[in-house]
C-alpha positions as CSV (number, residue, x, y, z in Angstrom):
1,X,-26.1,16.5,69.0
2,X,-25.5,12.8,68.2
3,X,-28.7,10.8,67.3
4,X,-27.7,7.0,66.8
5,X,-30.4,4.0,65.6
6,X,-29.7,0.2,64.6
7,X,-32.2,-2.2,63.7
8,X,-31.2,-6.1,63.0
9,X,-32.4,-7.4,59.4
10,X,-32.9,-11.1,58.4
11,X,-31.0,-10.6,55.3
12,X,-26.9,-10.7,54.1
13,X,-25.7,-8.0,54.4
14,X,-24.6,-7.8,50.6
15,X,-28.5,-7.2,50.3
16,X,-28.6,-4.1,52.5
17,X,-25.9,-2.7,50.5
18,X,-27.5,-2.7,47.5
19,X,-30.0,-0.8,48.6
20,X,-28.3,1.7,50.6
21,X,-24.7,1.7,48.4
22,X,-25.6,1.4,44.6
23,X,-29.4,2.3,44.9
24,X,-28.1,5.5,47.0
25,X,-29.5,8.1,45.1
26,X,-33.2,6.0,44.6
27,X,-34.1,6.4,48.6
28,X,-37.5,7.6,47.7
29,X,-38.3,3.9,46.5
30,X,-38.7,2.7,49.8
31,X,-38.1,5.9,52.7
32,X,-41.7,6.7,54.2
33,X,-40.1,10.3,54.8
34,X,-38.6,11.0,51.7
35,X,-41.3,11.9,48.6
36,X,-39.1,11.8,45.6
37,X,-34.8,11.8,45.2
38,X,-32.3,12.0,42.5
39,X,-28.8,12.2,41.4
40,X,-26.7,15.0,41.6
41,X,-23.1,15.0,40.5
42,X,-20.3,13.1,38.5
43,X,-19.6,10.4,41.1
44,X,-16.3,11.2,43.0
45,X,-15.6,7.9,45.1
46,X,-15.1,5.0,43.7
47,X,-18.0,3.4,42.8
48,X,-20.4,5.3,44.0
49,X,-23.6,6.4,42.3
50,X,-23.1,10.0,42.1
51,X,-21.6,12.5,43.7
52,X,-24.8,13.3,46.1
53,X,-28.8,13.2,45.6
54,X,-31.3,15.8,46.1
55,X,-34.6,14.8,48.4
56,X,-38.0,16.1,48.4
57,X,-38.5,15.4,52.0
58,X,-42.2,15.0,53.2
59,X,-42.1,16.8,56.5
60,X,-42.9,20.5,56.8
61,X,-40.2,23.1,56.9
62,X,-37.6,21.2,55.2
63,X,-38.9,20.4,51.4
64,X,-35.7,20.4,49.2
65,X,-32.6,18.7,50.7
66,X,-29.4,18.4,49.0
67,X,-26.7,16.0,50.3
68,X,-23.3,15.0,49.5
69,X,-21.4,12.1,49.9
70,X,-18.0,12.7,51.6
71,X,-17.8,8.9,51.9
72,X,-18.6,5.5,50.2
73,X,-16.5,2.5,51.4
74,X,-18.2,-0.8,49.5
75,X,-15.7,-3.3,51.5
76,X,-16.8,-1.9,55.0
77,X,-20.6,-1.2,53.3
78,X,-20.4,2.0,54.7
79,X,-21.7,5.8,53.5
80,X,-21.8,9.0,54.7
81,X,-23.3,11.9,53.5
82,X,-24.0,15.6,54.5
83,X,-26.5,17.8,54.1
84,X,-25.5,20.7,52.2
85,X,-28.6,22.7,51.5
86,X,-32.3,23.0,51.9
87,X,-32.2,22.3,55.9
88,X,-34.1,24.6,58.1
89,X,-32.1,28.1,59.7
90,X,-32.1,26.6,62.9
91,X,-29.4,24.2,61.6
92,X,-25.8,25.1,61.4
93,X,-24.8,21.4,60.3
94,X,-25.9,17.8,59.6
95,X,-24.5,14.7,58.7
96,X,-25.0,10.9,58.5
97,X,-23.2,7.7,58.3
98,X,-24.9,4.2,57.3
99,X,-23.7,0.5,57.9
100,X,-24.3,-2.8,57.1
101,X,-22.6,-5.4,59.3
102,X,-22.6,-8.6,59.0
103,X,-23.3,-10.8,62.0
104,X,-22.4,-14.5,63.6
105,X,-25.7,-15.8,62.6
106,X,-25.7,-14.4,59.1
107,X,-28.0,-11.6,60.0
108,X,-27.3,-8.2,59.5
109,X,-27.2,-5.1,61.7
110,X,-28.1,-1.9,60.2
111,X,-27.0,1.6,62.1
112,X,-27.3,5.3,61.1
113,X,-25.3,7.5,63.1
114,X,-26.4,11.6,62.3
115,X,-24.6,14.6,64.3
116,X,-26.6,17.8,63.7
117,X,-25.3,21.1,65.2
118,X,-28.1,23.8,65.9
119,X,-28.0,27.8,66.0
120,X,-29.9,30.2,67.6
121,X,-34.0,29.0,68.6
122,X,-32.8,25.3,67.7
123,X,-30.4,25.3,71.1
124,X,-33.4,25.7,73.0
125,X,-35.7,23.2,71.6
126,X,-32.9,20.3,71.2
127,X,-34.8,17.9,73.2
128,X,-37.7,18.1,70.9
129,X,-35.7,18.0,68.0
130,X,-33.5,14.7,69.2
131,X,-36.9,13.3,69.8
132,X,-38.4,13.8,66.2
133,X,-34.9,12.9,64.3
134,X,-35.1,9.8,66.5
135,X,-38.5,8.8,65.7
136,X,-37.7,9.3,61.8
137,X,-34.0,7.4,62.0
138,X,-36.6,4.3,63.5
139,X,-39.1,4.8,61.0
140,X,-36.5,4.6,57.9
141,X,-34.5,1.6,59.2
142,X,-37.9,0.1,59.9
143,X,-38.8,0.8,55.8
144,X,-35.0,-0.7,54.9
145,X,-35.6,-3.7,57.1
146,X,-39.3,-4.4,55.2
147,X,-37.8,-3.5,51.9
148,X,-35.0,-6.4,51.6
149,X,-36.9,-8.6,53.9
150,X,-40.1,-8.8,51.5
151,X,-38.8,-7.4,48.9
152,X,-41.8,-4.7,49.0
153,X,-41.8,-1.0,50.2
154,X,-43.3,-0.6,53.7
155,X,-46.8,0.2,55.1
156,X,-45.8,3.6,56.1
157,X,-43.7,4.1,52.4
158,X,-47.0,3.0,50.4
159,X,-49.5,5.0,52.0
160,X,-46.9,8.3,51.4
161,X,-46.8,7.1,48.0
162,X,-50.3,7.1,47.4
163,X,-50.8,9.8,49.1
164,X,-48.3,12.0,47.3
165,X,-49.9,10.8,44.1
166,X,-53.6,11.5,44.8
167,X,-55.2,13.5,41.6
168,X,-58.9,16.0,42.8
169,X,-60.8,13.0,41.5
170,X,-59.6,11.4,44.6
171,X,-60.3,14.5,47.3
172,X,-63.4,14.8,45.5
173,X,-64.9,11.4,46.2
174,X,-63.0,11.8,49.5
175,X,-65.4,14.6,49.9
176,X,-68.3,12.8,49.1
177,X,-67.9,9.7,51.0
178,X,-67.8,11.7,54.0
179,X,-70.6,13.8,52.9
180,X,-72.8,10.5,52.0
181,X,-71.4,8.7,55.3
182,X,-72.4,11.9,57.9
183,X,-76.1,12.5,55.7
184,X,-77.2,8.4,56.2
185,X,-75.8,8.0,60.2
186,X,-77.9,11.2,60.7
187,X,-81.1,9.7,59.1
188,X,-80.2,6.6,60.6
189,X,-80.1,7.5,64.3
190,X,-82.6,9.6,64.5
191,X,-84.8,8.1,61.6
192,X,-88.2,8.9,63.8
193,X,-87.6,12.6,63.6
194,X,-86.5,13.3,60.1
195,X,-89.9,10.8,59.3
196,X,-91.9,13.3,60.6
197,X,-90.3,15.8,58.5
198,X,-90.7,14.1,55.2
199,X,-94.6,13.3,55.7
200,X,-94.3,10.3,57.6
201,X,-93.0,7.4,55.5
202,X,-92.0,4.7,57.9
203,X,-89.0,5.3,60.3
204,X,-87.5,1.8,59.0
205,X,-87.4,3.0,55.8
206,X,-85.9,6.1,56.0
207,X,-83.4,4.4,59.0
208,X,-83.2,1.4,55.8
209,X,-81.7,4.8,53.5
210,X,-79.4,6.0,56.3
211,X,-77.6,2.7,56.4
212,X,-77.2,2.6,52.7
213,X,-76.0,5.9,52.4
214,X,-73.2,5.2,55.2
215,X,-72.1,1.9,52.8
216,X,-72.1,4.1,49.7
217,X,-69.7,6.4,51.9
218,X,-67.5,3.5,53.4
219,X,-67.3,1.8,49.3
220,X,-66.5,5.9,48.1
221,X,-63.7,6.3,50.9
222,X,-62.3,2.5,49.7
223,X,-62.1,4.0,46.2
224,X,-60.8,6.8,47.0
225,X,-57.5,5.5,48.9
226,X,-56.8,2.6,46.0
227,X,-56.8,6.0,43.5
228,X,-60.0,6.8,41.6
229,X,-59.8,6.3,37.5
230,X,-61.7,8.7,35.0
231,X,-64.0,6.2,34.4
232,X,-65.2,5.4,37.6
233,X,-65.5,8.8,38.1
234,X,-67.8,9.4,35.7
235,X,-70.0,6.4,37.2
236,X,-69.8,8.1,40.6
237,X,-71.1,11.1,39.0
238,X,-73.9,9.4,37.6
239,X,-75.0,8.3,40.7
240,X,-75.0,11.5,42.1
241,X,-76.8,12.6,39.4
242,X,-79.3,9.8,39.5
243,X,-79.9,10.7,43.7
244,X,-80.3,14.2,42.7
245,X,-82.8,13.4,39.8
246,X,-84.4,11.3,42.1
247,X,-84.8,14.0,44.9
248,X,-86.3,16.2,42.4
249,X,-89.0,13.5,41.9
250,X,-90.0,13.1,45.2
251,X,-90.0,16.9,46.0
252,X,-92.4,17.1,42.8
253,X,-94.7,14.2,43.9
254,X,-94.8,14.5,48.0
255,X,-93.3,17.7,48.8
256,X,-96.0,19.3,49.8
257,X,-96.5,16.9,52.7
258,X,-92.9,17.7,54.1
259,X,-92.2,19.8,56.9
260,X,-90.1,23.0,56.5
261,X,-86.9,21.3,57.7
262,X,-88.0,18.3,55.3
263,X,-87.9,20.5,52.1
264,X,-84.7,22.5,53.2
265,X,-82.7,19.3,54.0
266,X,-84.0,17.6,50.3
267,X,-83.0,20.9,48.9
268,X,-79.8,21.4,50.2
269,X,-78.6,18.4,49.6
270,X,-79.4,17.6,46.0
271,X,-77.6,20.7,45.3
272,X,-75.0,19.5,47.3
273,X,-74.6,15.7,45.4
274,X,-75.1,17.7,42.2
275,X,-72.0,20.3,42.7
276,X,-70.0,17.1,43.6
277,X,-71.1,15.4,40.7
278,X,-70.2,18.2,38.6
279,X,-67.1,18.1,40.0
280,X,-66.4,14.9,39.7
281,X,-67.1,14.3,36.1
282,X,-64.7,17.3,35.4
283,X,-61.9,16.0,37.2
284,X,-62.1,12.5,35.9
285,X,-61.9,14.2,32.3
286,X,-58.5,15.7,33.4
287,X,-57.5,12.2,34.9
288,X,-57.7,10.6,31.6
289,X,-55.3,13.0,30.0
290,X,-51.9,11.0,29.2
291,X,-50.1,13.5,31.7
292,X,-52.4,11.4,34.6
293,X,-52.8,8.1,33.4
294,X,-48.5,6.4,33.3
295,X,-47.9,6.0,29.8
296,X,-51.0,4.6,28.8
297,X,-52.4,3.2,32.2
298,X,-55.4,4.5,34.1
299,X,-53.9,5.5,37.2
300,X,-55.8,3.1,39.2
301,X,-54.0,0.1,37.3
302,X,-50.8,1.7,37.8
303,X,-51.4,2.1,41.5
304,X,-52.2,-1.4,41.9
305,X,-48.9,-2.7,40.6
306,X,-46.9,-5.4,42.8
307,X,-43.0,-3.1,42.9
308,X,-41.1,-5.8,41.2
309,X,-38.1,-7.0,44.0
310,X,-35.1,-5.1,43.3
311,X,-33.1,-6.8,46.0
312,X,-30.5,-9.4,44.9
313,X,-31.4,-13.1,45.5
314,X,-29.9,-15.0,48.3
């Protein structure tokens, strides 16, 4: 089965090169699909990089790939490479060849030509399959075509990055902000009821709560996708803490005028902010630890830092 893609670039194509020729074995900097790469090999073509790489490949089912070059032409800007282990049973066979061609106008047309031979359940489901390699063969020349246009990964390649890199802190005050977000709509829409339930204070205020607690949620879930740093972790904590100190106040002073469901729902979810507070404030201890933080860095900062443009001036 042949699966071909090109995509046009506004860019020489001495640019595209670099990235796919020389920079062959770094395809993790800037392919949505692939989590991490690295040499393999002495180099056995001329001038090429290495001899093949070896991908951590973000898609389920496939996790290791290795590949070899069996060709690296820098005069036609043209690789191609094989797969030569990690690929599912289902495949007998997969290869892949890149270009770069220059055109008229001085932009540049990219292809990628793969031929994959299936065995067995993988005849049957070859529409599928052509499908899914298609959609990923658009996706990475989408990610080359951002790359040496901007000089910056892609949309898609960032957000994997992140993603990949996210520590508990981060899932923790995930969890919260969704926690904080669902507790304040509820109050918020149906305000009357739950005012009834904790001794009628006014509906606007507790309505006034909801809304607050759904912009904590929305400011926890902002935090949480830039990458959370141990000390901001600790001050999330302390809120939690300080709600949870707080709801054993009012409990104390006015909980005798709640209604059952008023009591079990002030109960339930102080110890619920408390546990995640807990949580929290242990996790942002391990994120500190120079293992998390790059050499030095909170991991926040080093989230935040513009990738320096690799791809050679015009």
């Amino acid at each position: 089965m042949n699966v071909s893609t090109s995509i046009l670039i506004d860019a020489p194509a001495e640019d595209v090169w670099e990235v796919i020729g020389p920079r062959f074995t770094r395809v993790s900097d800037w392919v949505s699909a692939v989590a991490s790469s690295e040499p393999t090999g002495a180099a056995e073509s001329s001038g090429a990089p290495a001899a093949g790489r070896a991908c951590r490949v973000a898609t389920a089912g496939f996790d290791q790939i290795a590949e070899e070059l069996t060709a690296y032409e820098p005069e036609a800007r043209r690789l191609s490479y094989r797969m030569v282990g990690g690929m599912p049973s289902f495949v007998a066979d997969a290869s892949n060849t890149w270009q770069a061609r220059t055109l008229p106008d001085g932009r540049t047309e990219f292809t990628m030509d793969a031929d994959v031979a299936f065995v067995g359940a993988g005849r049957f489901i070859g529409p599928l399959l052509r499908a899914y390699l298609s959609r990923v063969a658009h996706r990475t020349s989408r990610d080359l075509k951002t790359l040496v246009e901007t000089g910056a990964p892609s949309r898609a390649k960032t957000i994997q990055t992140h993603a990949s890199r996210r520590t508990a802190l981060d899932w923790l005050v995930l969890c919260n902000a969704a926690f904080s977000a669902f507790s304040g709509a509820t109050l918020a829409v149906t305000s009357s009821w739950w005012s009834r339930q904790f001794g009628e204070p006014a509906a606007g205020l507790i309505a006034t709560v909801g809304v607050g607690l759904v912009g904590y949620g929305v400011l926890l879930a902002w935090a949480a996708g830039r990458g959370v740093a141990g000390e901001d972790g600790r001050v999330i904590a302390s809120i939690d803490a300080a709600w949870v100190a707080g709801t054993v106040s009012v409990l104390a002073l006015a909980g005798a005028t709640f209604a059952g469901a008023g009591v079990a729902a002030a109960v339930l979810s102080g110890v619920a902010v408390a546990a995640l507070g807990a949580l929290q404030w242990c996790a942002a201890g391990r994120v500190d630890t120079p293992h998390a933080a790059c050499a030095g860095r909170s991991r926040s900062e080093h989230l935040r830092r513009r990738p320096e443009r690799e791809v050679p001036a015009r």
